[in-house]
N, C-alpha and C positions, 0 to 999 in steps of 0.2 A: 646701474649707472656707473660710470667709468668717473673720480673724482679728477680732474684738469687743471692744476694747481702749482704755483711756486716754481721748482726746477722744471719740471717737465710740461708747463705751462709753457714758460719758454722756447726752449725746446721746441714744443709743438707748432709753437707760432712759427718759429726759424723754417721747420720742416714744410707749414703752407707757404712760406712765402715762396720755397726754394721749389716747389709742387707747381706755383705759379709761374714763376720763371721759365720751368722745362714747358710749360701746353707753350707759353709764347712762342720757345725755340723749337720744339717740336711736330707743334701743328700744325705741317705744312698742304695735306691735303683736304679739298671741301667736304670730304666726307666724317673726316676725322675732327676738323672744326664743329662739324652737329653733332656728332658725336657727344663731344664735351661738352655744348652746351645744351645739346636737353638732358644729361647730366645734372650739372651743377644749375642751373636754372636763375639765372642772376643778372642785372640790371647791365652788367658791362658787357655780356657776350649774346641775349637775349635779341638785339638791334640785329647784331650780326648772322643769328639764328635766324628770325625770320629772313634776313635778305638772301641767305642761301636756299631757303628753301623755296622761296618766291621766283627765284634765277631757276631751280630745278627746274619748277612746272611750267616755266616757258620752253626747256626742250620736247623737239619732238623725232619719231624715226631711232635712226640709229645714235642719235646725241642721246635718246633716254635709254642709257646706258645702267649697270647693276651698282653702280654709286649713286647714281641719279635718282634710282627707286627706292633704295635702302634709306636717303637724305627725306626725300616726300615721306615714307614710313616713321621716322622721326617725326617732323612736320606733325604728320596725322596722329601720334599718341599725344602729342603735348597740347594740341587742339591749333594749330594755326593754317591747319588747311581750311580757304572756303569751298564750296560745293564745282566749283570751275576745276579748281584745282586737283579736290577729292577725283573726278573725272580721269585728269591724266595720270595720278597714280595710277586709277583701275588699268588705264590702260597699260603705264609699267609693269603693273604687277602680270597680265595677262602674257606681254610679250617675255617677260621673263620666266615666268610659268613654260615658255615652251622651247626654251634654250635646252641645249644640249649641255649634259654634264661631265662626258665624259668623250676625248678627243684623241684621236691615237693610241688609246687605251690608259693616256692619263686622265684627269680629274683637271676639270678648268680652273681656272686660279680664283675664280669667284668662291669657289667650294669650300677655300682653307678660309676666309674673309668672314673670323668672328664678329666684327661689330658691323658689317653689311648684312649679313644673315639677319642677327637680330633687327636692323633696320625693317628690313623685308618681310618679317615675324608680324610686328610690330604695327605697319602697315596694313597687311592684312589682315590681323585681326581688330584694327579701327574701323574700315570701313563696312564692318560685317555684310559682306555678302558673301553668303552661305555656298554658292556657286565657284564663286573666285576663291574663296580658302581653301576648297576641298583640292583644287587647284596647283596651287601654290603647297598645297600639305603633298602633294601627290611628287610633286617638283624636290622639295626638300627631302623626301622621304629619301630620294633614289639617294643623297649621297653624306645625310648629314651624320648616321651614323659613325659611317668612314671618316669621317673629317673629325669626331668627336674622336677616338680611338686610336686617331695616329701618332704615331711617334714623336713625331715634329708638333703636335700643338701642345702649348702649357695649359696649365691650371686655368688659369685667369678666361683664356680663349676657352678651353671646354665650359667654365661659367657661362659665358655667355651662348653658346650652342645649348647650352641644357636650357635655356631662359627662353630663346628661340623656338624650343621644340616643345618647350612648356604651354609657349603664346599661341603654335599653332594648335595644336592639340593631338600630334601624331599618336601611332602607337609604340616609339620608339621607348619612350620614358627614362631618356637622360638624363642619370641623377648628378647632382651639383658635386663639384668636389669637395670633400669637407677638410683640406689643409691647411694649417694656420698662416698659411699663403697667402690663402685665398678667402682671409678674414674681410680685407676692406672691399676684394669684389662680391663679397657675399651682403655688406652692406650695403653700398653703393646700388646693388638691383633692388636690396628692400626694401630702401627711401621713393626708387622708383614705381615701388609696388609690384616688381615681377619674382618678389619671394614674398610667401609669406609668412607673418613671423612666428616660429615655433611656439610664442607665449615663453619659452623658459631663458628667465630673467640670469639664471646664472649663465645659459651658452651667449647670451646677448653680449653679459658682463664680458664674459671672456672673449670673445672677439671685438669688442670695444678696447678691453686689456691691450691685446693683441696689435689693433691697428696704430695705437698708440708707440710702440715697438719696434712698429714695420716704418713707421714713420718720423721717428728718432734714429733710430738705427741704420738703415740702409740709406744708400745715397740714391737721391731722390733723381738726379741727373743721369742716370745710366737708365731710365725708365722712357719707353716709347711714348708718344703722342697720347694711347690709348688707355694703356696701364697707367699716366700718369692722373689721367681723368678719373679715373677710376677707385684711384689710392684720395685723389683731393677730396671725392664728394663724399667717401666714408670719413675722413677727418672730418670735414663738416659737418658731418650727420655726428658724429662725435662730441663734437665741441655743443652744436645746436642740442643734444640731448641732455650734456653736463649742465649748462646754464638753464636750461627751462626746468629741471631737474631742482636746484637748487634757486628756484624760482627768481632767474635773473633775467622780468622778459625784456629791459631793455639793452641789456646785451646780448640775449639772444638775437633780437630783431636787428640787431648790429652787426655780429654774423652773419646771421639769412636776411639780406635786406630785401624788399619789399619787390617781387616782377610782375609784369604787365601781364594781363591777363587777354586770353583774349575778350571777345564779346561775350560770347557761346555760357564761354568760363563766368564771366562778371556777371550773365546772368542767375547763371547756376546757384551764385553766391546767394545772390539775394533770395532768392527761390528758397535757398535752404534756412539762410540764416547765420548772421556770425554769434549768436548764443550757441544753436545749436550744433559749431562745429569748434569752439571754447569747448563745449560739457559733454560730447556726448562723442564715440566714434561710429567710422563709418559707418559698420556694421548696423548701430541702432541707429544710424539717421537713414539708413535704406527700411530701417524695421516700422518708421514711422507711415504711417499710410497715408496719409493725406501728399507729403510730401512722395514718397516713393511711387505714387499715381502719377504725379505733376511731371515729375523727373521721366517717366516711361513714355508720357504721352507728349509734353512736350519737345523733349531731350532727346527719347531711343534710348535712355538709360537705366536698366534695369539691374537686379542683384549681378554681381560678377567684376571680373580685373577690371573690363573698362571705367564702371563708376567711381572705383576703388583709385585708380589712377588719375579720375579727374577731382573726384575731392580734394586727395593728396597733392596734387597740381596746385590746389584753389589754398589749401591750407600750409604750402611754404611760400606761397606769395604773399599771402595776407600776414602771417607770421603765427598761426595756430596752432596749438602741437598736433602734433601727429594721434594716432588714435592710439598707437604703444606707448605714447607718452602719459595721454591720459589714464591710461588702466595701468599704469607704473604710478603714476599720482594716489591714483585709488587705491590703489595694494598696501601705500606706506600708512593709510589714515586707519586702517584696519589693526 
């Protein structure tokens, strides 16, 4: 646990506010707007979440363009796609599937497109059919290596290609970068569920150290649309970890305030239980069998990222900790 206190309490606060300033000026396209918010997942940018992705899946033809499918992909991890909808992703993801990658013997500009990739990642592995991924893995395969390894992309961008290649499941196995760069996007994916966490309390510490740092230190205004997403929701995940931590839950819930869930989602809840996502994590509320029955057969959700991503969904909306939270709880009473 990273202590958030006194000077660099401060500080810190200065750094989100100045974090939130740059998405307003920076986020100029709709891809980038989803982006950030199924990131940070939060009652003011959530309205707007849904309403882009709802505009997506009314395109059709040549409008369901590779922003258009990477936004539905979004959509589809956070749970806001319905079944109409799920539909014409498929059908993005299939027309995309068969695009060309490479054009005069360059690479399409879709190719360098870190936070569309993992849109499309993302996407495809929600809707699990087993047919369309292998699909889509076969698509990514031809050029996401290259795109990982080039010159021109940063840290932050190969994070999310390795998160991408992670969700499909190729045989590429692009490892994350481990530079204290790329401390807060290392957090920021693991709030999202698409790392998971090593259990070791001290590299945690240290890259909580770290984003604290990155977030004091550097100006926060020289930071794109993307990165700047990215840097805000590890501060959160930050701050939200110090204060539950130091068992302050009604400033934590003040922090992470309260989002809408969908249906799907509110069901889930109940289904599970708010004791049993208070006391217990993921892992043993999938161990439970009564419930892990109920979840497969009513849901489609079985052990794996998917369940892992809707819990975690259900449990920063309702204001729950995290299941690294819990077992940091656990570790201190020992």
């Amino acid at each position: 646990m990273v202590p958030v206190s006194t000077t660099s309490d401060f500080l810190l606060a200065d750094a989100r506010a100045a974090l939130r300033r740059r998405l307003t000026v920076s986020c100029r396209t709709e891809l980038s707007r989803a982006f950030a918010a199924w990131l940070l997942r939060e009652p003011e940018t959530d309205a707007e979440f849904a309403s882009l992705v709802s505009e997506a899946a009314t395109r059709e033809g040549a409008q369901q363009d590779f922003q258009t499918v990477a936004i539905l992909g979004f959509g589809a991890d956070a749970g806001l796609l319905g079944a109409a909808q799920i539909e014409v992703l498929k059908k993005g993801l299939r027309r995309q599937a068969g695009r060309q990658v490479v054009i005069d013997g360059l690479p399409v500009a879709f190719c360098s497109d870190a936070v569309g990739i993992l849109g499309i990642a993302l996407g495809a592995k929600a809707i699990a059919d087993a047919d369309l991924l292998g699909r889509v893995v076969q698509w990514a395969s031809k050029f996401l290596k290259n795109s990982y390894d080039t010159e021109h992309a940063e840290d932050w961008q190969r994070s999310l290609f390795a998160a991408a290649d992670q969700q499909l499941g190729t045989s590429l196995n692009l490892p994350f970068p481990k530079s204290a760069a790329t401390a807060d996007v290392r957090t920021a994916l693991e709030a999202r569920g698409l790392i998971e966490s090593s259990g070791d309390n001290q590299a945690g510490e240290a890259d909580g150290a770290q984003i604290v740092r990155l977030a004091i230190r550097e100006p926060q205004n020289e930071l794109n649309c993307d990165r700047a997403a990215l840097r805000l929701a590890a501060v959160e995940s930050v701050i939200r970890a110090a204060t539950c931590f130091s068992g302050g839950t009604k400033a934590a819930r003040a922090v992470k305030r309260s989002s809408p869930l969908s249906s799907r989602d509110l069901q889930i809840h109940d289904l599970v239980g708010g004791e049993r996502f208070r006391s217990l994590t993921n892992a043993e509320i999938m161990k439970q069998t009564s419930v892990k029955k109920r979840l497969r057969l009513d849901f489609g959700l079985g052990p794996g990222d998917a369940a892992k991503r809707c819990l975690d969904r259900i449990r920063d909306a309702k204001g729950y900790a995290l299941s690294r939270e819990i077992a940091k709880k656990r570790a201190t009473r020992k």
